[in-house]
Every structure is written in C-alpha cells, then in structure tokens.
C-alpha positions in Angstrom: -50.4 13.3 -65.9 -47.1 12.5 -67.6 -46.2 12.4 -71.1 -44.5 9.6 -73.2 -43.6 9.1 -76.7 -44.4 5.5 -78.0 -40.6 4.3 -78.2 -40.5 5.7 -74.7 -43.0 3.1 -73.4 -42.0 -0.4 -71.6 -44.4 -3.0 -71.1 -43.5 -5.0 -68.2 -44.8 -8.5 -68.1 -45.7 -9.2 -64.1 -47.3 -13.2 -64.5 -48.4 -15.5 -66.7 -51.1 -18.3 -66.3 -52.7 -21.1 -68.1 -56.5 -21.5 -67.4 -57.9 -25.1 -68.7 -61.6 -26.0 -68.6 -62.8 -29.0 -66.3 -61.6 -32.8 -67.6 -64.0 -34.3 -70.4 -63.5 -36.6 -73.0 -61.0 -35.6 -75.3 -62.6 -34.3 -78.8 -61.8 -33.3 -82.8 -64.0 -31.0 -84.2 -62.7 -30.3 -87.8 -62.8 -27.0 -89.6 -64.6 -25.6 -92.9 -63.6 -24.4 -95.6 -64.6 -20.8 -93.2 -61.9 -21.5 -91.2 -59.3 -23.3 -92.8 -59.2 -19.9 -95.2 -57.6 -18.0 -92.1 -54.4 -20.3 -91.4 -52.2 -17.8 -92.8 -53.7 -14.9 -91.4 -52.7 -13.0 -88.6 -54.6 -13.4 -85.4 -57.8 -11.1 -84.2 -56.4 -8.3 -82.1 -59.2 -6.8 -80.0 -59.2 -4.6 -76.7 -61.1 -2.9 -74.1 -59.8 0.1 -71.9 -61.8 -0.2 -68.0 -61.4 2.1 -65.4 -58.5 1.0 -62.5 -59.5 -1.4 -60.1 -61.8 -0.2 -57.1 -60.1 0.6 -54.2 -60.9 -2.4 -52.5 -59.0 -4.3 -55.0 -55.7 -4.0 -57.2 -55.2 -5.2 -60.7 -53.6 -8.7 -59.6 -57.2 -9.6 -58.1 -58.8 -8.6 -61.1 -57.0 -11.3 -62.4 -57.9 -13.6 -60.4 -60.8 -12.7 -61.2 -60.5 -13.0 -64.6 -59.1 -16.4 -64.2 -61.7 -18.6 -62.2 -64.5 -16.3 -64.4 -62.6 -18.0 -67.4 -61.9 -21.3 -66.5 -66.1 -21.5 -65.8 -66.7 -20.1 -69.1 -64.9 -22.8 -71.1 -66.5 -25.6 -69.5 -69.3 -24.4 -72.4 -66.5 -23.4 -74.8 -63.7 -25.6 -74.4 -63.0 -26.0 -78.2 -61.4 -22.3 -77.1 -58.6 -24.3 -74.9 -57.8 -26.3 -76.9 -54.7 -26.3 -80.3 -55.4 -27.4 -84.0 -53.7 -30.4 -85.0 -53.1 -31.6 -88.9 -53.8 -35.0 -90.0 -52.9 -36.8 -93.2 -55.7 -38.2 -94.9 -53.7 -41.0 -96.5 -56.7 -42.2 -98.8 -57.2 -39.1 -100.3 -53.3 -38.0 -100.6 -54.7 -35.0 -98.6 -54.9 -33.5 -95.1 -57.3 -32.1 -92.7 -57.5 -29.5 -90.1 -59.1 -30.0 -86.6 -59.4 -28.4 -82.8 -57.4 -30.8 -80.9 -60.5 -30.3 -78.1 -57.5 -31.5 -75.0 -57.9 -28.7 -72.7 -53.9 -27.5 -73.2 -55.8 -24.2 -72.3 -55.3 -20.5 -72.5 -52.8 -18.0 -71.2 -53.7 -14.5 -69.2 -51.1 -12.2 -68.9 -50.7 -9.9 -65.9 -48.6 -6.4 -67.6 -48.0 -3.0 -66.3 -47.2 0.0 -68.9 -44.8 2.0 -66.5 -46.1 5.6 -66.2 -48.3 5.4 -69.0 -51.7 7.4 -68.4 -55.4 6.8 -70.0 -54.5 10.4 -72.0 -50.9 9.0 -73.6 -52.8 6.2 -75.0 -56.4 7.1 -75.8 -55.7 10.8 -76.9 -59.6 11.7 -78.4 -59.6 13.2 -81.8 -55.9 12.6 -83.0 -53.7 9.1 -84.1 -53.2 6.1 -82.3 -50.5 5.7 -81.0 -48.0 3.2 -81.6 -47.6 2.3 -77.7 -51.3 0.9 -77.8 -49.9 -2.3 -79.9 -47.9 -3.1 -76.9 -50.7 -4.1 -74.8 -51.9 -6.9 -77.1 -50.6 -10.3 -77.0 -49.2 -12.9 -79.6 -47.9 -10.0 -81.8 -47.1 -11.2 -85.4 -48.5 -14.5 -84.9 -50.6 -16.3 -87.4 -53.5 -18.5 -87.3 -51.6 -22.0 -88.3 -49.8 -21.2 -85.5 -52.3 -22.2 -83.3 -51.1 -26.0 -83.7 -48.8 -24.7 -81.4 -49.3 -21.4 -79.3 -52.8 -20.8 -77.3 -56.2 -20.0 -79.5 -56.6 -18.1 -77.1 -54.6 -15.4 -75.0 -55.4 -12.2 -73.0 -53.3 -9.2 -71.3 -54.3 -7.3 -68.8 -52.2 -3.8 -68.6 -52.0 -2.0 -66.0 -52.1 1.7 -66.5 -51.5 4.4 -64.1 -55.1 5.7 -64.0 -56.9 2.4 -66.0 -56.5 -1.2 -67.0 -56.7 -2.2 -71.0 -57.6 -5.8 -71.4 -56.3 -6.8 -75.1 -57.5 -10.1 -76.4 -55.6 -12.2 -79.2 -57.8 -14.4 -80.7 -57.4 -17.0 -83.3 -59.8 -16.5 -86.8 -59.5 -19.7 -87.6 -61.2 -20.6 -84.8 -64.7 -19.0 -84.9 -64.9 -14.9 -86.0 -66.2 -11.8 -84.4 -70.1 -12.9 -84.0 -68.2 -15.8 -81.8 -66.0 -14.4 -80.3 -67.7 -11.3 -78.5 -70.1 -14.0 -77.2 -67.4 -15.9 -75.5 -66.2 -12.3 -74.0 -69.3 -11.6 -72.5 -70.7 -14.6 -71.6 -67.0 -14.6 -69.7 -67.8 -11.5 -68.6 -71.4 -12.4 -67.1 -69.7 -14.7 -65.0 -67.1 -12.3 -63.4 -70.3 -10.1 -62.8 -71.4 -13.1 -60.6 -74.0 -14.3 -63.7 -74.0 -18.6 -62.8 -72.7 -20.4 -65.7 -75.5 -22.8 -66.5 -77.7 -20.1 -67.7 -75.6 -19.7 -70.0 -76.6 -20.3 -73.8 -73.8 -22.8 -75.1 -72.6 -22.0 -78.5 -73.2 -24.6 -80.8 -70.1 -26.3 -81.5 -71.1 -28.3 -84.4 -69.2 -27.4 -87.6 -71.1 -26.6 -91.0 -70.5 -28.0 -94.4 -72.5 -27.8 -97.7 -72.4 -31.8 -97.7 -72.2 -32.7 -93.7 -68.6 -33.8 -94.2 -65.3 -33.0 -93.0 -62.9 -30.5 -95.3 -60.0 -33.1 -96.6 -57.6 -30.7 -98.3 -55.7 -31.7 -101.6 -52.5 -31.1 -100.2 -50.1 -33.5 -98.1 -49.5 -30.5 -95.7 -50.7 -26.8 -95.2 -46.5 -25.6 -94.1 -45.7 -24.4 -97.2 -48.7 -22.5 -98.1 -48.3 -20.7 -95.1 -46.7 -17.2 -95.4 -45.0 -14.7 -92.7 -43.9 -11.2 -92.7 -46.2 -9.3 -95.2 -46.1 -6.5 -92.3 -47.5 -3.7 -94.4 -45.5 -0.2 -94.7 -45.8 2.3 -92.0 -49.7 3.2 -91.3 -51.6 6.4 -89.5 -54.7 5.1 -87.8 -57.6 7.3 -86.5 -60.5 6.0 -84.7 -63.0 8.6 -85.5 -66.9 9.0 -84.5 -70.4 9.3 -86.2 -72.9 10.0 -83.7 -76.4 9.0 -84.4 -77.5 12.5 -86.3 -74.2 12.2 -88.0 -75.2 8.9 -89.8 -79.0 9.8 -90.2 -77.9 12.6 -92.7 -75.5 10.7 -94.6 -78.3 8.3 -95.1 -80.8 11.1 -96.1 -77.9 13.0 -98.2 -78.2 9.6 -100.1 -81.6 8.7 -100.4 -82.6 12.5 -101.3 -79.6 11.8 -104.2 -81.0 8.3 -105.1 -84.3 9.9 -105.2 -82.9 12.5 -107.6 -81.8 10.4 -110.0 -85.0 8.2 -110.2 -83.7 5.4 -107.6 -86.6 4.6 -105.8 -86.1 1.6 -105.2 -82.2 2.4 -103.7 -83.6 5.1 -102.0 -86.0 3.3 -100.1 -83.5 0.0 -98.6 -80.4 2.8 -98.4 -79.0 1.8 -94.7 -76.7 3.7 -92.1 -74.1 1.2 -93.2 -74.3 2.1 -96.6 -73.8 5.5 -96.4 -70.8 5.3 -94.0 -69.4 2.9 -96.8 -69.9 5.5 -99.4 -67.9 7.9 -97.4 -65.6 6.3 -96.7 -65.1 4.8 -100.0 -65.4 8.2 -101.8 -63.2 10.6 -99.7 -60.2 7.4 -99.2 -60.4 7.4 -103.1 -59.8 11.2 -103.5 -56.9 11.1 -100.6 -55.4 8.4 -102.8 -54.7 10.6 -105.9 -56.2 7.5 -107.7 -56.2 8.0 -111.7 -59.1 8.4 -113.1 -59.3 5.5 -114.8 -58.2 3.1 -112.2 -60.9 0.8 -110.8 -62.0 0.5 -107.4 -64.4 -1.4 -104.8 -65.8 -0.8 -101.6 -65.3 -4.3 -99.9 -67.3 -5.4 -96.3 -67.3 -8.6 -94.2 -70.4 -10.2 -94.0 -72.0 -12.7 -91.8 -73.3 -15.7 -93.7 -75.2 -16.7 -90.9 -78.8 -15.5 -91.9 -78.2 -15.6 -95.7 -77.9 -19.6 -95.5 -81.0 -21.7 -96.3 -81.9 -22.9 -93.4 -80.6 -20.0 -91.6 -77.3 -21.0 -89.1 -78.1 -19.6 -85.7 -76.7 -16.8 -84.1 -74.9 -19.4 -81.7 -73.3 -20.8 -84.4 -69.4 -21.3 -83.3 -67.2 -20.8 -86.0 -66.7 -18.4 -89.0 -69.3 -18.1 -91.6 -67.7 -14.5 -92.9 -67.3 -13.7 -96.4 -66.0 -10.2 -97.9 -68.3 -9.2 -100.1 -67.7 -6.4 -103.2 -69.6 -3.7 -105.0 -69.3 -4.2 -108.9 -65.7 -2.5 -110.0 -66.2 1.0 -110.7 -63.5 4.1 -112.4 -62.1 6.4 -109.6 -63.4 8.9 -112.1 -66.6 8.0 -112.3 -67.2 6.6 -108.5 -66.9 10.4 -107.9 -68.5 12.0 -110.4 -71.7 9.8 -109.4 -71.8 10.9 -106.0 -72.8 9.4 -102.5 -76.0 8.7 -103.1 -74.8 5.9 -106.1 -71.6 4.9 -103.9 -74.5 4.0 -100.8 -76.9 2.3 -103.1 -73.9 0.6 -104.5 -73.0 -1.2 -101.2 -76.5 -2.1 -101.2 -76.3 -4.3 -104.4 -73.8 -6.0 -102.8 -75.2 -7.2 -99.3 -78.6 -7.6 -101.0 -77.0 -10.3 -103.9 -75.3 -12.1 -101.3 -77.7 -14.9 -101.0 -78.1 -18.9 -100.0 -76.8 -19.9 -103.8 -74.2 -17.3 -103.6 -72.8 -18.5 -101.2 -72.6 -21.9 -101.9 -71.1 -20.9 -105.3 -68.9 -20.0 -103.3 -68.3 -22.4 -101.1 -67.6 -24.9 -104.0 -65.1 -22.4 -105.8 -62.9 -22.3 -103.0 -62.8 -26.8 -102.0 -62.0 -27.0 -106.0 -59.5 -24.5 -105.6 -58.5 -23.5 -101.7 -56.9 -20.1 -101.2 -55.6 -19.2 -97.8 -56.1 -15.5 -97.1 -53.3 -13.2 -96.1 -52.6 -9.2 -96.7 -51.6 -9.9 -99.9 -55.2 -10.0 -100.7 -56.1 -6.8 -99.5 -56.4 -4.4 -102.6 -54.4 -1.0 -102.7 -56.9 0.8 -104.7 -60.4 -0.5 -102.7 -61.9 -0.1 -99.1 -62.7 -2.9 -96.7 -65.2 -2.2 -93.8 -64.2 -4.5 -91.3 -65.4 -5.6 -87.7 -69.0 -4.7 -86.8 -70.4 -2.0 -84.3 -73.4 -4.5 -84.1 -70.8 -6.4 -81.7 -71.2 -6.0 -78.2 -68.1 -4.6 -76.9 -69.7 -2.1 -74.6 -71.8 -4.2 -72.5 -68.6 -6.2 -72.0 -68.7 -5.6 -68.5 -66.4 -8.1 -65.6 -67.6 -6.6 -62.9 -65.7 -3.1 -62.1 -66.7 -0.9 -64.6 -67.9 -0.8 -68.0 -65.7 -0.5 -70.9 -64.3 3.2 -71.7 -63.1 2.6 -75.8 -62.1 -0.2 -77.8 -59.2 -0.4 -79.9 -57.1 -2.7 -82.0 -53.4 -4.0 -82.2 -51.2 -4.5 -85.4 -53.0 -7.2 -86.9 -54.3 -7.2 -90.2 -54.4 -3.8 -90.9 -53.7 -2.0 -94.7 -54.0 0.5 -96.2 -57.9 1.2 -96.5 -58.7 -0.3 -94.1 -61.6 0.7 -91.9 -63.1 -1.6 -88.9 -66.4 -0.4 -87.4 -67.2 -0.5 -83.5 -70.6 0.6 -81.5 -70.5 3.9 -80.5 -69.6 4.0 -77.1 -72.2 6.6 -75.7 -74.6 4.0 -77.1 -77.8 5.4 -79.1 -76.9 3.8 -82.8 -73.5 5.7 -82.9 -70.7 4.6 -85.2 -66.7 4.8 -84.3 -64.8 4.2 -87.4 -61.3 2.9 -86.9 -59.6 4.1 -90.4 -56.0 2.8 -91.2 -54.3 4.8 -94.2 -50.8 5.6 -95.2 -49.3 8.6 -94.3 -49.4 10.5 -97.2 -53.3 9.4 -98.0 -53.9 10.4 -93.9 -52.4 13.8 -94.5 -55.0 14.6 -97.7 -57.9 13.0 -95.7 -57.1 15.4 -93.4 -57.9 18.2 -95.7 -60.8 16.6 -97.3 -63.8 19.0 -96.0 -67.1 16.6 -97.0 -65.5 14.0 -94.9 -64.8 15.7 -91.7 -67.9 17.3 -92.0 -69.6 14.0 -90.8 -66.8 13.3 -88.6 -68.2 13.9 -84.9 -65.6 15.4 -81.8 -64.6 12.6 -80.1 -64.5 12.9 -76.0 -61.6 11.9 -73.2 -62.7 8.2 -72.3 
C-alpha cells in the first residue's frame, strides 16, 4: 500500500461523456419558492466508495455501464438532463425560474487518482483527507449555475484497490429525498432491474396557490453571490452503532424523567439525542461565553407535515431548517442532555401544515436566497439524513463500502448524518469544525464516549 499526502495527489481526468434521455416533447416545469431558495448555494456533493471492478471487467466498462444504465433512468427523470432557464415576466416587472426540460443532458466523468489506495483516502477513525474533494465534480459551483453547466454530473475514480463514484447534484433541482431515489432507481437498472417497473417520480411542482413563483426582481444575477469558501475546516466522519444511540436516548429520557418531563421523556428519539450531543459538546469545544445564545438547527422534510401529505415521490425540494428556541451557552449546559434532546423535539414536533405555510408566505413577500452566510457560527445544523439509502445503492459489482462528501457547503458546525453502513439502525456522523474547536472536541470525554471505533471499509 503506498502513502500520499493530499497535495501529493493528481486526479487524472481519462473521458468525459454526455448521456441525454430519449427525444420527447420539449417541457418547462417552473420552481417553488423550495427551490428557487438554493440558486446561490453551492451544489450537493455526495459520494460512494465500491470495491474495484471484477476481474472480468475494468473501470472503463463500468462506465459504460453506468452510461446506458443512466440514459434508461432519465427517460422517467428527464427534468435531471435538462438546464434552468430565466424568463422575464414583463407584466409583473418580475422573473421566473424554470427546468428548461431539452434533454442537453448530463456529464460522467471517467478519472483515475494515480497511486492512491482505499487506506490514503478512507483512513477509519481519523480526518478526512483533503484528497477526497478531488474526486467530486463541479467544485465551487453554484446552483444558478445550472442555466449553464449540467444538473447533473458524476465521476467515477479510479483507485488502486477501489472505485469512488462522487455525484454533484444541483439543490435547486429536487433535495436529498429526490435525489437518492434517482441514484438507485439508476442503480436498479445497472443491476439488470427493467426500467418500466420503475416508480416515476412525480414531476409536478407544488405551490400554496397552484401557481408558478414570478419573482419581484427583473433578474436573479445580482443576488447571486460567489466565494464565501469558509476558513480552513477538520472533518471527521465518526460512528454510533445501534447501542451507542439507544443509551443516549435512555441517558435522556431517564434525565427528562428526572426532572418531571413525561411527556419529553416518552416521544425522545435517536435523532434527538444525537442532536443534543452534538449540540452540547460543539458548544463546550467552542469556548462559547456564557451568555452567548445558541441553537441546534436540522433539515427537515416537509413532505409529510403538509395537509394533504406530498408523497414520498414528490420531485423537488420541500426542505426547511428548522430551530430549537435560542438558548445561553451557559445554560444549554447546565440543563443537560436530557433538556438539549427534548429541545429538538419541540422543534420537529411544531413544525406543522400552518407552519409551514407561514412560511411559505414570509419568504414570496420577501425572497431570500440561501448561501453560507446563513449558517450561524455559534449554532449546530444536522444535515443530510441516514434515513437515505445510500447503502443499498448497489450498480451491480458490489455494494457500497462508505459515503462521504466533497467541499460543498460545509461550516463550521456542521454535522450531516448518513446510515450506518453495517446496517442495524447505526448512525455515521460527518462533523465539520475548525481546527481549534476539532482539537478541544478531541478532548471532550462525554462525547467520545458515545463515539463507536470505526472499521477499514
């Protein structure tokens, strides 16, 4: 096995190729309020590590694989390969955003990481290394962007002993829910799955009102904004097995219970008490005054919380970040885990139908587009979802050994959750902090006394 440092490390780019769906009538579907939010954010940056190709095979017919698999995939999902195109809604003085549904398509990218082994890249129990950004396309590219540059683009690296497939992905399109159906309804077909079994998504956009989103601006250029990079970051992707998270969740309910909670006690979640965790111990590595408030944010999916429900299927983003009530760093300590859990239950449990449509209607009267500017330096925002199905994301030579992430919209305190990868309800926690609040983690005993050893993939 050989060793390289992450400036060490070239990624060679071998082919590129553009995969279209079949010819159909050319379509607009316009975006929501959802989606028109992430313009001016930076791309989804997702990735899967696979075992190297069998023997019969090399890593250029995986492509080709990977290639006819997609191009039968977006005869359901062609919204995918297609670009976003502004129009000028001269009536109104405004604009509106849309998927230009003409089949310009999406690229795959055939790379090979020179000498770079499964170890130097997916080291168990330590960082991430910097090198592991360079197998993910469309690197520093935003969301508007996609008027231009594919929704959609993947790169296969080649590794000496693996292949990491790392998808780009834009948010304005559709989120996570969406987006690990497309992967694995892709990846049923490489598996030899036919393609009209498939459950089509449903491509139909929502609105409070049934109409389209006309913005009050003549154009969305100079509300876009580039190069809020944050500083330099540690990331470690760190694991909670199954017994792990049961007796955070009991630590909590017995504290709940304690203090007269019954009723916290009793809905307290998995979830929850990860988010108290984390919350609790980032605040103590931060050094935060005592008097400086804080919140525990989390992405939620608005999906089920709507009145009538919108069904799983449902292509495009219905994700909102939700908050606990603002709380002292003094006090979210000195109230313990149990109150921090039941906390983030408050928040997911008052995120309802009206809520949402409050919501909604704050944002047409006054549109914000989202960007790291956003994210706050004294909070916590759990990210991502390990209810995703990354694992069973399976084309057809192996199953998936880890996930990871690339550059994109990470911060400070930031932590995106993925399944387990042993399966069995386990948690893997991918925690981005700065150095300096890294280094104190490091030390902080209650928190890596949850934390589980993590294993080679």
């Amino acid at each position: 096995m050989g060793s390289n440092s992450d400036d060490s490390v070239v990624v060679r780019l071998v082919s590129r190729r553009t995969v279209a769906p079949p010819p159909r009538p050319r379509e607009l579907i316009p975006l929501t309020t959802w989606d028109v939010s992430f313009l001016s954010a930076d791309y989804i940056q997702k990735g899967l590590l696979y075992p190297p190709p069998p023997a019969s095979s090399t890593t250029a017919g995986l492509v080709d694989r990977l290639e006819a698999a997609l191009a039968k995939a977006l005869e359901h999902y062609y919204p995918v390969a297609g670009r976003f195109a502004t129009t000028q809604q001269v009536a109104d003085g405004g604009c509106s955003v849309c998927i230009d549904c003409g089949g310009q398509g999406v690229d795959i990218l055939h790379a090979v990481a020179e000498g770079v082994w499964v170890a130097d890249a997916f080291p168990p129990d330590a960082d991430v290394p910097r090198l592991v950004q360079s197998f993910f396309p469309l690197d520093g590219a935003v969301n508007h962007d996609g008027h231009h540059l594919p929704l959609f683009t993947v790169q296969v690296t080649e590794l000496a002993d693996g292949v990491f497939v790392g998808f780009a992905y834009n948010h304005a399109l559709s989120d996570g829910t969406a987006l690990w159906d497309l992967l694995n309804a892709w990846a049923g077909i490489c598996r030899g799955g036919d393609k009209h079994r498939l459950q089509p998504p449903l491509l139909e956009r929502w609105s409070p009102d049934g109409r389209p989103l006309v913005l009050p601006f003549p154009s969305l250029d100079g509300l876009i904004e580039r190069g809020l990079s944050p500083p330099p970051l540690r990331e470690r992707m760190l694991h909670f097995s199954p017994e792990s998270l049961a007796a955070l969740k009991e630590r909590a309910r017995q504290e709940l219970l304690a203090a007269g909670d019954e009723a916290g006690a009793a809905a307290v979640t998995r979830f929850q008490a990860l988010s108290s965790l984390v919350w609790r111990c980032v605040t103590r590595a931060r050094l935060l005054p005592a008097e400086q408030t804080t919140m525990c944010r989390a992405a939620i999916n608005n999906r089920p919380r709507l009145r009538p429900q919108l069904p799983h299927r449902y292509f495009g983003n219905t994700v909102y970040a939700i908050a606990t009530e603002a709380v002292s760093a003094g006090e979210l300590l000195e109230r313990g885990h149990g109150w921090a859990a039941a906390a983030v239950g408050r928040a997911v449990a008052g995120h309802t139908d009206a809520g949402i449509r409050a919501r909604v209607a704050a944002w047409m009267d006054k549109p914000v587009l989202y960007t790291l500017r956003y994210f706050d330096p004294s909070g916590v925002m759990m990210g991502s979802s390990p209810r995703f199905d990354m694992y069973g994301c399976d084309f057809g030579w192996g199953k998936p050994l880890a996930a990871r992430s690339g550059r994109a919209n990470k911060s400070d305190g930031k932590a995106s959750l993925y399944p387990g990868r042993d399966g069995g309800g386990g948690i893997d926690a991918e925690l981005v902090l700065l150095p300096e609040n890294m280094e104190r983690l490091e030390d902080d005993q209650e928190f890596w006394a949850a934390v589980t050893p993590d294993k080679k993939p």
